[in-house]
PAZAPA-4460 file (N, C-alpha, C; in steps of 0.05 Angstrom, whole numbers, plus 32768, in hexadecimal, padded with zeros to 4 digits):
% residues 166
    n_x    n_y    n_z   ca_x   ca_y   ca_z    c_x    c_y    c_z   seq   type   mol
   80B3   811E   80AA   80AC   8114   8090   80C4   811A   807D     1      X     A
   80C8   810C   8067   80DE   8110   8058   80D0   8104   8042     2      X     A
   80E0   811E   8029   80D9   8122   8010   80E1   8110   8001     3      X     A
   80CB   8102   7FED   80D8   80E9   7FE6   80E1   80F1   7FC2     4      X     A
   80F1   80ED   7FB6   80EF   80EC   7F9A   80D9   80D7   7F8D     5      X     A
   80CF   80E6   7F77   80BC   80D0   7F64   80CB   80B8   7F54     6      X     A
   80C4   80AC   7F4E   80C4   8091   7F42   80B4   8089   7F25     7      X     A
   80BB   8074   7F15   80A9   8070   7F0A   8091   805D   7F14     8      X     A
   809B   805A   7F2D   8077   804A   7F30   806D   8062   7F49     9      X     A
   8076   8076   7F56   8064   8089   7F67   806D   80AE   7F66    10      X     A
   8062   80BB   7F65   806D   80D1   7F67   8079   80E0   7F82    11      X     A
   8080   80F2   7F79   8098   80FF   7F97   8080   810A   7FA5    12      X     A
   808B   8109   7FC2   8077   810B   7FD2   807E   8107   7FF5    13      X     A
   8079   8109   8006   8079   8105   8023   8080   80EF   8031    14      X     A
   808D   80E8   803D   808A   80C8   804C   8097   80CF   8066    15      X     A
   8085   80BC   8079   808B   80BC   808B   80A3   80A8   8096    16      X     A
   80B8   80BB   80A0   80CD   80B6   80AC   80DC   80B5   80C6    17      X     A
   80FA   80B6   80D4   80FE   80AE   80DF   8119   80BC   80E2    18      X     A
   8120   80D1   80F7   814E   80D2   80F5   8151   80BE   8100    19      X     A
   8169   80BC   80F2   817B   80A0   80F3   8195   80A3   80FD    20      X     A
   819C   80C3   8101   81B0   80C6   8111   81B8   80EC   810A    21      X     A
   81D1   80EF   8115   81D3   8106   8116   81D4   8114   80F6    22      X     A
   81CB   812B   80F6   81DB   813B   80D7   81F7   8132   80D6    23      X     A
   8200   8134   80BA   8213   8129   80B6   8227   8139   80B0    24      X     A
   8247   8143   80A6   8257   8154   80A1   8250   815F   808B    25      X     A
   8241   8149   8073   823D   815F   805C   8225   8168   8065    26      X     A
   821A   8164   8076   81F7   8173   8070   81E5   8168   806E    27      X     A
   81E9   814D   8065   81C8   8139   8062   81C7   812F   8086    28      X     A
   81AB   8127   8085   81A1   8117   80A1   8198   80F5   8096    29      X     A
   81A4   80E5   80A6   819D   80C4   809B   8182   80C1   80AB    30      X     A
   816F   80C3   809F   814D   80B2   80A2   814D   8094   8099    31      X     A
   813C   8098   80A5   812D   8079   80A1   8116   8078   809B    32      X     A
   810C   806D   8080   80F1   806A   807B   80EB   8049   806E    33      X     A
   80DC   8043   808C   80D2   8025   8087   80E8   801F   809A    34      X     A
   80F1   8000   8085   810E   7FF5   808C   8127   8003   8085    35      X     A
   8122   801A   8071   8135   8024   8063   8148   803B   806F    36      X     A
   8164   803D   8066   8170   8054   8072   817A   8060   805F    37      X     A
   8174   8078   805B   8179   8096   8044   8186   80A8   8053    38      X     A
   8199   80BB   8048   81AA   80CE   8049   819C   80E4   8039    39      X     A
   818D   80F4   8053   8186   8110   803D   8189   812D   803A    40      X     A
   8182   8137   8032   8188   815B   8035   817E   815F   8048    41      X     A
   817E   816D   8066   8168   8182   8070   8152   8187   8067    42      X     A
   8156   8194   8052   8146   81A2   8041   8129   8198   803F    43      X     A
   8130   8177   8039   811C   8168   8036   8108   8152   8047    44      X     A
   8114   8166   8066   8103   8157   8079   80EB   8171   8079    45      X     A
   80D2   8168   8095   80C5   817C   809A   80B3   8167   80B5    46      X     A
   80A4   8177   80C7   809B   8176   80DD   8088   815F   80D5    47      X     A
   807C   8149   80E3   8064   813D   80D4   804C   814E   80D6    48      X     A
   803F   8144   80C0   8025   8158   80BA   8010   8152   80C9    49      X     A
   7FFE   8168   80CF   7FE4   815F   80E9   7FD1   815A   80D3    50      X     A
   7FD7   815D   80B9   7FC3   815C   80AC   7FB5   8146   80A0    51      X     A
   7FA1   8135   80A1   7F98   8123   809B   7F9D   810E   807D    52      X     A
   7F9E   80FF   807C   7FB2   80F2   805B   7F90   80EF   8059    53      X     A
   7F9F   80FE   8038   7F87   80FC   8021   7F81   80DE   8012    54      X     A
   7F6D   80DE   800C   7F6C   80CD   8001   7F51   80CC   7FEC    55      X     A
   7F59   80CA   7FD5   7F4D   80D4   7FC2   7F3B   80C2   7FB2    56      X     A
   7F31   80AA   7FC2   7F21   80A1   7FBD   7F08   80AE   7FCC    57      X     A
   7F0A   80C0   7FDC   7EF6   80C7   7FF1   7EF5   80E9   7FEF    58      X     A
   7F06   80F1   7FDF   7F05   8110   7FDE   7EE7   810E   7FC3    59      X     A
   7ED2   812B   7FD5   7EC2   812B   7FC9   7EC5   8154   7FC9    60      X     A
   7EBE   8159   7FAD   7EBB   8177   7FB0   7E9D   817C   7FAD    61      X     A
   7E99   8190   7FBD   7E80   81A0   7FC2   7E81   81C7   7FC2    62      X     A
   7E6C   81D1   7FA2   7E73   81F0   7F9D   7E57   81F1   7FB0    63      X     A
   7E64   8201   7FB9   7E48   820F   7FD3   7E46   8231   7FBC    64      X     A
   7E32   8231   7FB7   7E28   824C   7FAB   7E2E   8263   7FBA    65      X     A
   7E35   8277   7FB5   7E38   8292   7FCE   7E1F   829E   7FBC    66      X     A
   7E0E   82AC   7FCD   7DFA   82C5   7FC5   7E0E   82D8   7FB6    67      X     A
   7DF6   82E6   7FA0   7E04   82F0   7F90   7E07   8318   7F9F    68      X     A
   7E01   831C   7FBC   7E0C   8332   7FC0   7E29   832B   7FD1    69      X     A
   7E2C   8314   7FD6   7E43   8309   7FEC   7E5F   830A   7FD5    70      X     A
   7E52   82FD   7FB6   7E6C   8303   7FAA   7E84   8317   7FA3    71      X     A
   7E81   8326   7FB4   7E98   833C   7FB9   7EA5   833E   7FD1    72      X     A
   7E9F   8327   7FE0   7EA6   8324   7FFB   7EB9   8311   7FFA    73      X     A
   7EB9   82FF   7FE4   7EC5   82E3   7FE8   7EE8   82EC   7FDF    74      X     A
   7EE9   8303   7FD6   7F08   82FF   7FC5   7F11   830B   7FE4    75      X     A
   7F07   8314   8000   7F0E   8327   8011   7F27   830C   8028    76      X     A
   7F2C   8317   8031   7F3B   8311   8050   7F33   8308   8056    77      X     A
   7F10   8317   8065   7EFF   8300   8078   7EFA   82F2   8064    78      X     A
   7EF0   82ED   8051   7EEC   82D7   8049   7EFD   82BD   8049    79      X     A
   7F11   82C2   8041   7F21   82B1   8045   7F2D   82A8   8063    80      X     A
   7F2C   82B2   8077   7F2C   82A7   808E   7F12   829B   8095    81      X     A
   7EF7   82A0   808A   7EDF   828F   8095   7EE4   827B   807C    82      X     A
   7EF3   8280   8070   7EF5   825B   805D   7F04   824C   8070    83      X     A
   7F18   825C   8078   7F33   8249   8087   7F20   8241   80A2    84      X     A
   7F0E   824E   80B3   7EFF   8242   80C5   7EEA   8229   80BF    85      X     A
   7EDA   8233   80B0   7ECA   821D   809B   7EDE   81FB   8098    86      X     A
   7EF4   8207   808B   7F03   81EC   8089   7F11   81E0   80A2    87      X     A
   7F19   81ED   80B1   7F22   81E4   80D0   7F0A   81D9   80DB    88      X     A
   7EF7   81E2   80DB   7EDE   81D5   80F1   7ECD   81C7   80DE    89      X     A
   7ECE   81BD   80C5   7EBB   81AD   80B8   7ED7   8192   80B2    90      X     A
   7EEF   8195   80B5   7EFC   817F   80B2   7F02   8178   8094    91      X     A
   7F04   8192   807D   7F02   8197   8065   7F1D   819A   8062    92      X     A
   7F2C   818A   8046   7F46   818C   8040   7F4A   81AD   802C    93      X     A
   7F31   81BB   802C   7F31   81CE   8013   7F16   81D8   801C    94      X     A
   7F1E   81FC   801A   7EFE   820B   8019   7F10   821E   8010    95      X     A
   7F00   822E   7FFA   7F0A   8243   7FED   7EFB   824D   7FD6    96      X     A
   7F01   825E   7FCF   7EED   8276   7FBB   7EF2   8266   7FA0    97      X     A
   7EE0   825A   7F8D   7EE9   825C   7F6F   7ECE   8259   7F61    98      X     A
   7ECF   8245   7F49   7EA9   8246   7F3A   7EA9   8230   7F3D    99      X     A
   7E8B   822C   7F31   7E76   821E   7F33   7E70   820A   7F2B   100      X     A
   7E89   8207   7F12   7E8B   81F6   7EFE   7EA1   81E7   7EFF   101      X     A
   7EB6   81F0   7F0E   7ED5   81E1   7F13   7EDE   81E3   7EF0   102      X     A
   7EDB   81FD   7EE4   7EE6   8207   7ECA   7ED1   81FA   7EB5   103      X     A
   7EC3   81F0   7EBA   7EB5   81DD   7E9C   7EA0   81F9   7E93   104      X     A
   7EA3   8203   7E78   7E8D   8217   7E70   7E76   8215   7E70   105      X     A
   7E69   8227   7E75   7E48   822E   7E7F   7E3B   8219   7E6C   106      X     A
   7E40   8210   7E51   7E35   8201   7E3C   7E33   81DD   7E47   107      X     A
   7E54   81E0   7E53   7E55   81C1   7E5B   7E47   81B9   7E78   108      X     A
   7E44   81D8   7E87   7E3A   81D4   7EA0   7E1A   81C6   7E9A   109      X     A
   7E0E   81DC   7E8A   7DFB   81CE   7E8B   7DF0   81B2   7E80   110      X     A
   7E02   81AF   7E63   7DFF   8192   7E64   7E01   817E   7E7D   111      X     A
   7E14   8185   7E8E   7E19   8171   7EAB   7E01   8172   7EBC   112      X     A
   7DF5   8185   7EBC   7DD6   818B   7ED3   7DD9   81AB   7ED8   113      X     A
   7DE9   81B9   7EDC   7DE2   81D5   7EE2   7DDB   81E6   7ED0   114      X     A
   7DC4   81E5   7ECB   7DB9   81EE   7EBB   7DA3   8203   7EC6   115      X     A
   7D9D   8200   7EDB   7D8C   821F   7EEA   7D9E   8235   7EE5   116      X     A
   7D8A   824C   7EEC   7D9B   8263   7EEB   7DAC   8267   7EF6   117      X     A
   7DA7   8267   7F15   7DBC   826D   7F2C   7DDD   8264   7F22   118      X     A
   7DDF   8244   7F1D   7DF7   8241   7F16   7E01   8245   7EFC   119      X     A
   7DF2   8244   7EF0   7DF9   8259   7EC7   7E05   826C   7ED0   120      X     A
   7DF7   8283   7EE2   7DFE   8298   7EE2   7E19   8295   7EF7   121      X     A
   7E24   8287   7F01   7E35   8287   7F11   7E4B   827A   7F02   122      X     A
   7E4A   826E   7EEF   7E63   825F   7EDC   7E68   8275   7ED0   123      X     A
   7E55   8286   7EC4   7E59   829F   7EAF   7E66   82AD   7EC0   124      X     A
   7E63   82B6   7EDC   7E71   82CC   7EE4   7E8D   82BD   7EF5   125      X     A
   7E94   82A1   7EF6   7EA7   8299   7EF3   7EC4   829D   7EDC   126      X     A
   7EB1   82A6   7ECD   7EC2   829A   7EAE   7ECB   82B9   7EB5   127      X     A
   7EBF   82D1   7EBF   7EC9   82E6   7EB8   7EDD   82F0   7ECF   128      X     A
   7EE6   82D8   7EE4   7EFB   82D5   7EF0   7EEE   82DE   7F19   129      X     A
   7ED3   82E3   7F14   7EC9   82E4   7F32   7EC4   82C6   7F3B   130      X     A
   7EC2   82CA   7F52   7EC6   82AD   7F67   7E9A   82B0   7F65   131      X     A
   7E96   829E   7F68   7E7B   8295   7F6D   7E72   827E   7F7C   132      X     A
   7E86   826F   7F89   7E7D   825B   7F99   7E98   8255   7FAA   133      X     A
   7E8D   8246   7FC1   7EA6   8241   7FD8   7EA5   8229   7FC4   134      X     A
   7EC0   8220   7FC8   7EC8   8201   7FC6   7EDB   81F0   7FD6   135      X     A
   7EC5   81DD   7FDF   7ECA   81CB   7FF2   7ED9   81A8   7FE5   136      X     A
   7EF0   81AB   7FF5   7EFC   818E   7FEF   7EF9   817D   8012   137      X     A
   7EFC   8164   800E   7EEE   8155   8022   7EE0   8138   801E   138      X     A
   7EDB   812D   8035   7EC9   811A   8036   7EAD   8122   8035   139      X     A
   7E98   810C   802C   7E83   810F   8029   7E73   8123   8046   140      X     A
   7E78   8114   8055   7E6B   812A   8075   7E76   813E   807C   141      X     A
   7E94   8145   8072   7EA9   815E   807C   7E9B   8177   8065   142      X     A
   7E8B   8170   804A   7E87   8185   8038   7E6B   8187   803A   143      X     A
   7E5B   8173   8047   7E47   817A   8051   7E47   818B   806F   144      X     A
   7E4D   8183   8077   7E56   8199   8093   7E64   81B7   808B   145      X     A
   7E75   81B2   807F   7E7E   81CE   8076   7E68   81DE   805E   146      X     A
   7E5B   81D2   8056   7E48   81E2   8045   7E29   81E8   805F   147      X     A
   7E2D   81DD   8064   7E1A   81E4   8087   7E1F   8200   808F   148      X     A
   7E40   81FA   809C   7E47   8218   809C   7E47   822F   808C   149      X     A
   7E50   8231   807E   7E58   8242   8066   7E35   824B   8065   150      X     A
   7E21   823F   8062   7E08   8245   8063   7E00   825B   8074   151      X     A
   7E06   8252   808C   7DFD   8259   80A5   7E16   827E   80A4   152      X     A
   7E26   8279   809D   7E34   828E   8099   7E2B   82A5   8086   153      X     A
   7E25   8295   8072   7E15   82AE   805B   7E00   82BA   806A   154      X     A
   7DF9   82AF   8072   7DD8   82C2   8082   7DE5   82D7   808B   155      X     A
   7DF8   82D1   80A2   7E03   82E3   80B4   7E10   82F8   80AC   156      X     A
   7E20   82EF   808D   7E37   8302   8082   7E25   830F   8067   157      X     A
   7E08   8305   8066   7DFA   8317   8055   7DEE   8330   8067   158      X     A
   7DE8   832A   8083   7DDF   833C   8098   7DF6   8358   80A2   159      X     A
   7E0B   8352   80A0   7E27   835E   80A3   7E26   8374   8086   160      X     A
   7E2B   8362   8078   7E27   8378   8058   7E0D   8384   8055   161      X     A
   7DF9   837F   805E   7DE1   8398   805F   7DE1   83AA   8077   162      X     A
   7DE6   83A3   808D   7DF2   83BB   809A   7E03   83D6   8094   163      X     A
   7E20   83BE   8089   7E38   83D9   8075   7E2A   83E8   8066   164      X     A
   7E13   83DF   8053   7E02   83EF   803C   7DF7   8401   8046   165      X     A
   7DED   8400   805E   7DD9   8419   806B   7DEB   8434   8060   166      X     A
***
């Protein structure tokens, strides 16, 4: 892949390319992208990505609630490796600790619909810089599936933390 400069009609960004021949004496490598042939830095190649192209007509986010004894678990290590699992095996471009509201204040939340306790109280203790919900980026079935998990995980990792309490 090689790094493209922005434009005024697209911004800088990735494209898939092509060597076009050896490095050269000053240092650039000649690619090819499309029909085209460019002279570029090193710098600004990189491996192609395994990662799936976004597309942001289809990216849907989903805050999965964490129980409110798990929220001291979420800023941890494991936590963050059972996000990075969650998102590997649900096919999720994004799983990670933040609120409930995606920043909009507890006032505006509830004008939008969250207006129960559970998530009031989870914007409020957002605002005071604690994580209160996984957040899932994804397709409609990849944030449903990963909120499957993440479910099925709280049980387990609420069972784990009442053991430690003994």
């Amino acid at each position: 892949e090689v790094l493209v400069d922005g434009s005024a009609r697209s911004p800088m960004g990735w494209a898939l390319g092509q060597l076009a021949g050896e490095p050269r004496a000053d240092g650039k490598v000649a690619v090819r992208i499309g029909t085209k042939e460019y002279a570029v830095n090193a710098e600004a190649l990189r491996p192609v990505s395994t990662e799936p192209v976004l597309d942001p007509m289809v990216i849907v986010r989903r805050a999965v609630l964490v129980p409110a004894e798990l929220r001291g678990w979420l800023p941890t290590q494991d936590a963050r490796g059972c996000f990075e699992q969650v998102r590997a095996t649900a096919g999720l471009g994004l799983a990670g600790a933040g609120s409930a509201t995606g920043g909009i204040l507890p006032g505006a939340a509830a004008a939008r619909g969250f207006a129960n306790g559970e998530i009031h109280d989870a914007a409020a203790a957002s605002l005071e810089g604690q994580p209160t919900v996984v957040v899932l980026l994804g397709s409609e079935e990849a944030t449903k599936r990963g909120e499957m998990l993440l479910r099925v995980h709280f049980v387990h990792q609420q069972a784990v933390e009442a053991y430690h309490a003994r």
